[in-house]
C-alpha positions as CSV (number, residue, x, y, z in Angstrom):
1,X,-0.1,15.9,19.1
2,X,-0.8,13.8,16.1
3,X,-2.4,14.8,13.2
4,X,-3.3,13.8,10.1
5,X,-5.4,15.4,7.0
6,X,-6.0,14.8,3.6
7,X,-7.9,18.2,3.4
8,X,-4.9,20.8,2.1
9,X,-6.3,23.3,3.6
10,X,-6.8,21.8,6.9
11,X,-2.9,20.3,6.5
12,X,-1.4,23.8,6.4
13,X,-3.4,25.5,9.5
14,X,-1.1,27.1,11.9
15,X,1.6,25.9,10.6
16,X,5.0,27.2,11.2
17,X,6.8,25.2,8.6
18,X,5.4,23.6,5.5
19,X,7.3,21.0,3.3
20,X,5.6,20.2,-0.3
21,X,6.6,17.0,-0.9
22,X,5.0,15.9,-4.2
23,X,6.0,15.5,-7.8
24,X,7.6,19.1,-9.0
25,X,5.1,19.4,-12.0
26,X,2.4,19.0,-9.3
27,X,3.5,21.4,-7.0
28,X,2.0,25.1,-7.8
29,X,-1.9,23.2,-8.1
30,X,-1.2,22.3,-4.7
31,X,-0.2,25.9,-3.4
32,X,-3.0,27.4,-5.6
33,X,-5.8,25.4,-3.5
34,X,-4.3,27.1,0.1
35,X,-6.4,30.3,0.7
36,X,-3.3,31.6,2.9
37,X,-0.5,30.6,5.4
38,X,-0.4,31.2,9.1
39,X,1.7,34.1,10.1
40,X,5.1,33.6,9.0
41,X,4.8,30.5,7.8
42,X,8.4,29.2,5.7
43,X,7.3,27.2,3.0
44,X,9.6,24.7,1.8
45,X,9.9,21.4,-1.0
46,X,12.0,18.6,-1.9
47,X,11.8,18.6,-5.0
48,X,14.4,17.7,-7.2
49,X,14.0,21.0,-10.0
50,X,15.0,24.5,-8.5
51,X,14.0,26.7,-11.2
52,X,10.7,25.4,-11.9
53,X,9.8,26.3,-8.2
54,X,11.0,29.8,-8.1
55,X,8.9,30.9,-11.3
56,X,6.3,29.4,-10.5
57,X,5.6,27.8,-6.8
58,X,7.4,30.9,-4.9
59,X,5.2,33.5,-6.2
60,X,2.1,31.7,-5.3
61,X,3.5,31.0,-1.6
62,X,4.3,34.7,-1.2
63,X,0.9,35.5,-2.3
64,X,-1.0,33.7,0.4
65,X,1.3,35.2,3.0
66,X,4.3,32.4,3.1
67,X,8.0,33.0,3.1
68,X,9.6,30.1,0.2
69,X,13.4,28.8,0.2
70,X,13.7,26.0,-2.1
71,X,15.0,22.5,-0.6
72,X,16.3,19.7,-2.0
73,X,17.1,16.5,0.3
74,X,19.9,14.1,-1.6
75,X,17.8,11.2,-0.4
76,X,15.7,8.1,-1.3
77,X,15.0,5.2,-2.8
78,X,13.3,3.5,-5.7
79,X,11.0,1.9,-3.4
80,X,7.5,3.8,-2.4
81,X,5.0,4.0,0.5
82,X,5.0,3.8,4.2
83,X,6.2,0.7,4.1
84,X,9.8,1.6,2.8
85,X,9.8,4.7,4.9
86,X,13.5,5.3,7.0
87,X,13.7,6.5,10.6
88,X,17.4,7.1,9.4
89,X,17.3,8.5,5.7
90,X,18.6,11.8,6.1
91,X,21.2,11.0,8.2
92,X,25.0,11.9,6.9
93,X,22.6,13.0,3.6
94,X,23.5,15.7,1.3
95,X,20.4,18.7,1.7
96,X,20.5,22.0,-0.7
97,X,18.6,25.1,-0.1
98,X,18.2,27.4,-2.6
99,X,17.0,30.7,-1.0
100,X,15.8,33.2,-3.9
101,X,17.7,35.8,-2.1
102,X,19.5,36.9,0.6
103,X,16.9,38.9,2.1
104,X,15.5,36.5,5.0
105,X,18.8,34.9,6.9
106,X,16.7,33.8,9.5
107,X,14.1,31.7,7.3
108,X,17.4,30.0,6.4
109,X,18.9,29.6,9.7
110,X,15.3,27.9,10.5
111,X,15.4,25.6,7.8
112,X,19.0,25.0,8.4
113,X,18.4,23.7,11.4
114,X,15.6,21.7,10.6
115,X,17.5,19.4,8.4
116,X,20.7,19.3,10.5
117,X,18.1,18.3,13.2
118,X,17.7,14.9,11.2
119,X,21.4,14.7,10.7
120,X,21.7,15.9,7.5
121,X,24.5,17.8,6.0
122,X,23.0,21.7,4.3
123,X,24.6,23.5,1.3
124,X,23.4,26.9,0.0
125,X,23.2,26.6,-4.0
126,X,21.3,29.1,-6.3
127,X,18.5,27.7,-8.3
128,X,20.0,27.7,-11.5
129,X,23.4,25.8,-9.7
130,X,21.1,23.6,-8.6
131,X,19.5,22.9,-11.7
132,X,22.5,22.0,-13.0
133,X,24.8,19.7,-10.0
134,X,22.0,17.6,-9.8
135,X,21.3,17.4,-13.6
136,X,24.2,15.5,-13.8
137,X,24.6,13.4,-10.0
138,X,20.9,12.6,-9.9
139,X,18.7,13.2,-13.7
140,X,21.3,12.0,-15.6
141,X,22.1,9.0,-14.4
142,X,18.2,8.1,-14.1
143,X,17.9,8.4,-17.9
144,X,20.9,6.2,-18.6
145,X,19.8,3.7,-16.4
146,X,16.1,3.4,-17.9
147,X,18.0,3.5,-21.5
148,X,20.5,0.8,-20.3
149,X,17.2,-1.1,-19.4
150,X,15.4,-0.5,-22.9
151,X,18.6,-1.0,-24.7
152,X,19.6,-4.9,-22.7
153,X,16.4,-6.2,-22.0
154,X,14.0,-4.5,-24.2
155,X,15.7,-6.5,-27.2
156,X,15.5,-9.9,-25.1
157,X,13.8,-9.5,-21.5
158,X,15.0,-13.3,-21.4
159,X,18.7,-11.8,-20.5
160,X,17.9,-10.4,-17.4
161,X,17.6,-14.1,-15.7
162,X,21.7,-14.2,-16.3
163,X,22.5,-10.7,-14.4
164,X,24.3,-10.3,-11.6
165,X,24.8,-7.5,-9.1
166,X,26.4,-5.2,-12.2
167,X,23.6,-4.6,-13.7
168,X,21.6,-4.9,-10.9
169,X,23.2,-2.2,-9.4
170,X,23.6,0.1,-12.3
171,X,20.0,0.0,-13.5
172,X,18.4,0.2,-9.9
173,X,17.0,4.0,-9.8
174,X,15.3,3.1,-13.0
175,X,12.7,1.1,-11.0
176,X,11.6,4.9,-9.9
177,X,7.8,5.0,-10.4
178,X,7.7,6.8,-14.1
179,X,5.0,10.0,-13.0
180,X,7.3,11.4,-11.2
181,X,10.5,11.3,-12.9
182,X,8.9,12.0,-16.1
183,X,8.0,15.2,-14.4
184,X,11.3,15.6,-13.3
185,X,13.4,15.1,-16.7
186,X,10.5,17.9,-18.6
187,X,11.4,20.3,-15.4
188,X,14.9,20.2,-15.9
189,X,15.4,19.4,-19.5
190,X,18.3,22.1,-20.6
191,X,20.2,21.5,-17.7
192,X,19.4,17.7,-18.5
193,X,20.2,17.4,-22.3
194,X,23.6,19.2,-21.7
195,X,25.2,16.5,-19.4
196,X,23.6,13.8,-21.9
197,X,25.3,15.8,-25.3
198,X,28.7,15.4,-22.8
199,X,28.0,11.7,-21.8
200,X,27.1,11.0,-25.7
201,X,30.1,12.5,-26.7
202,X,32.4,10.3,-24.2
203,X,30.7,7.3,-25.2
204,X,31.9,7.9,-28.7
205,X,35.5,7.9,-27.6
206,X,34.9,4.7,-26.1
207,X,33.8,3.2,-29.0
208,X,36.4,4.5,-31.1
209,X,38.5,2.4,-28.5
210,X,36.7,-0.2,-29.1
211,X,36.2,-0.4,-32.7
212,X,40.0,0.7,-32.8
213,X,40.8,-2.0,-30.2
214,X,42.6,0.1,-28.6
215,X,43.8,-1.5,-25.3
216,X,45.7,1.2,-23.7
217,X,42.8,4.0,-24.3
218,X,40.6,1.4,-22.5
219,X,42.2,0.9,-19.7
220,X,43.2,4.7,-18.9
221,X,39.6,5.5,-19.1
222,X,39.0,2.6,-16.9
223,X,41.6,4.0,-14.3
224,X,40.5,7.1,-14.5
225,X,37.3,6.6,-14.1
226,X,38.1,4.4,-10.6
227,X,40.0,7.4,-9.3
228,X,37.7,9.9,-9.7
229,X,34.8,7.3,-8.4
230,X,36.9,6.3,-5.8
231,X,36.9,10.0,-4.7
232,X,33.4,10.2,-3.2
């Protein structure tokens, strides 16, 4: 059956699984307006900030009669709407859970199964492990493409018409719409700040090399850096 509601309540009824899949900082309002969950519900997100959720959205879920184990899908776009959606998006695609405990193996094993349903491939992190891989792989590299933006084109927006696919590439995720990822950097900001005080402090060697012109430091950064992307 098909069903569609924009009523919450109404959304939720019966339910066996429920996925919240709204902006992070958005996420406990939403729980707060459900009255309860149907009879062992498992209540999950994919949201991209762990710790956030379990102070603050598992309690709430618990409350109205839900069981909550975190989720976070490695998947997307910068595009938006039904009209971008992906019959295939989750397929080969990184998924974490991040079950508070290990006191309900079989909400797990559901939710497992759920996402290796859509071919995805599931990892088990804590919270705060997740907080902090995906500070780096997803947050980070979000903020340096917005400041790469600022820093080329907000001096002369007239630059942009001479980019190629470098810069293109680089500075995609930064067309991410700006609610929700300003939510996201807040919700994660320690874990976020870190990786930037590391990248900060390897950009500075790279300017030594290249105030120092320094050839040789430049191009073993370079070939390290294409090993270890060449990795993935």
């Amino acid at each position: 059956m098909n069903f569609a509601s924009t009523a919450i309540e109404e959304a939720v009824e019966g339910a066996e699984l429920v996925i919240l899949a709204m902006p992070v900082d958005v996420m406990a309002e939403c729980v707060s307006k459900i009255e309860a969950f149907s009879e062992d519900a498992l209540v999950t997100d994919v949201g991209s900030v762990k710790g956030l959720l379990e102070t603050e959205v598992a309690p709430l879920v618990r409350e109205r009669g839900g069981r909550f184990i975190g989720g976070h899908p490695m998947a997307g776009s910068d595009q938006v709407g039904m009209a971008h959606a992906d019959p295939d998006l989750f397929e080969g695609a990184a998924v974490i859970l991040t079950p508070e405990s290990s006191e309900d193996p079989a909400g797990v094993n559901r939710l497992k199964s759920f996402w290796e349903g859509v071919g995805a491939d599931v990892s088990i992190l804590s919270a705060e492990d997740h907080d902090r891989v995906v500070a780096g792989i997803s947050h980070l590299p979000h903020l340096v493409a917005a400041a790469l933006v600022r820093t080329v084109l907000g001096k002369d927006s007239d630059t942009g018409k001479f980019s190629g696919g470098g810069f293109r590439d680089t500075t995609r995720v930064a067309r991410g719409p700006e609610a929700m990822w300003s939510g996201i950097l807040a919700s994660n900001a320690p874990a976020i700040s870190s990786q930037l005080g590391e990248l900060i402090s390897e950009l500075e060697i790279w300017k030594q090399a290249l105030d120092g012109l320094d050839r040789e430091d430049l191009q073993r950064f370079l070939s390290e850096a294409r090993t270890l992307r060449e990795s993935l």
